[in-house]
N, C-alpha and C positions, 0 to 999 in steps of 0.2 A: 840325220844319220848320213845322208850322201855327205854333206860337207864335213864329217867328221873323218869320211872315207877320203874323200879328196884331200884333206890338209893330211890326215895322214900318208899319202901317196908324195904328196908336197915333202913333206921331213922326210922322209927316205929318200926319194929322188935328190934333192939337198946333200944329202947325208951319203951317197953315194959318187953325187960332184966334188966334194971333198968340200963344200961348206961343214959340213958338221951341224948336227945339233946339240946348241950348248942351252941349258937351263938356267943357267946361273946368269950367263948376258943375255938370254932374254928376258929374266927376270929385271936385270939392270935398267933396261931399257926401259921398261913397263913403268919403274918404280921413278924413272926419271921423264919419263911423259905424262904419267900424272900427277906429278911433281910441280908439271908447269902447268898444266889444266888447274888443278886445285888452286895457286898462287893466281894464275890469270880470274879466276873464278871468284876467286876473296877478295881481288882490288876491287873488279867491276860488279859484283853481285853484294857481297857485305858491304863493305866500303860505303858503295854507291849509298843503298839502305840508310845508313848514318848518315850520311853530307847537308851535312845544314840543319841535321836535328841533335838534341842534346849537346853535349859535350864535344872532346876530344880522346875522351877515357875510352870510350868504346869500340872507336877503330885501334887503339893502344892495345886493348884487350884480344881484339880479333886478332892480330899481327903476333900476339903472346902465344894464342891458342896454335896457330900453323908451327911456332918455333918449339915450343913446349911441348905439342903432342902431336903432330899429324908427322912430321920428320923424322922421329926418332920411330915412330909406329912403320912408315916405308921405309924405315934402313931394319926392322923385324925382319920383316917379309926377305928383303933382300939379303939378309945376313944366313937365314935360314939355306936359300940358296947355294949363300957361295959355302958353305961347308961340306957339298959334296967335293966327292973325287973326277976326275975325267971320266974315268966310266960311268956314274951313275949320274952325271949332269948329261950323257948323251941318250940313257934311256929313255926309248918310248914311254915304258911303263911309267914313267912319273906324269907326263900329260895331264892328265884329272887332277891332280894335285898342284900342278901349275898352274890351270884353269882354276879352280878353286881360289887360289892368291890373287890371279889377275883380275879377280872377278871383287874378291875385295879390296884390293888396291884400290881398283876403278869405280867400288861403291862409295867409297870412304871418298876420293879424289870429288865425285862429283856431286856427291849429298851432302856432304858437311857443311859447302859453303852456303847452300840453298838454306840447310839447318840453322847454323849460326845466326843466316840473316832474319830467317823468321824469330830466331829466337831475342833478337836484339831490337827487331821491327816491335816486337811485344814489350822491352822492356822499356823504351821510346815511350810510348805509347799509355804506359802503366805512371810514367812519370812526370 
């Protein structure tokens, strides 16, 4: 609750300096930091998993999965954003619902690759 009290003192104070509070780049941001968390995470975490077992098919497959779905899923999130107006990309009130996104962004960003690799460490395994 305090830090909720603080960050909000934070955007107003901001928002008063004449930074502005915009939603939509901070959404941007968000969607393009776990952007790179997620790709750092799938070379070193999946990747890794596979090297020197089975095939070549499977790290083929994981590099499908981040192009196919996890990129067009954070351009969702972020598209949803930029379709506000200036006014309602500087409301407080949307907050909870920004947390909410960044919170899936950054569950998606940082479980999938764990996900994938167990799920691949099993098919390895199975084979």
């Amino acid at each position: 609750m305090r830090e909720s009290i603080a960050e909000g003192l934070q955007i107003q104070t901001a928002a008063v300096k004449g930074y502005g509070l915009d939603w939509r780049k901070r959404m941007s941001d968000t969607v393009a930091y776990s952007l790179l968390v997620y790709t750092s995470l799938q070379i070193f975490v999946t990747l890794r998993t596979l090297e020197g077992e089975g095939g070549s098919l499977l790290p083929m497959i994981a590099l499908v999965v981040l192009v196919a779905g996890v990129i067009p899923m954070f351009r969702h999130f972020e598209r949803r954003w930029e379709a506000l107006d200036d006014a309602a990309a500087a409301d407080p009130a949307l907050r909870a619902d920004f947390r909410r996104d960044q919170l899936a962004t950054w569950a998606v960003a940082i479980g999938l690759p764990f996900l994938l690799a167990a799920v691949f460490r099993m098919l390895v395994s199975l084979a």
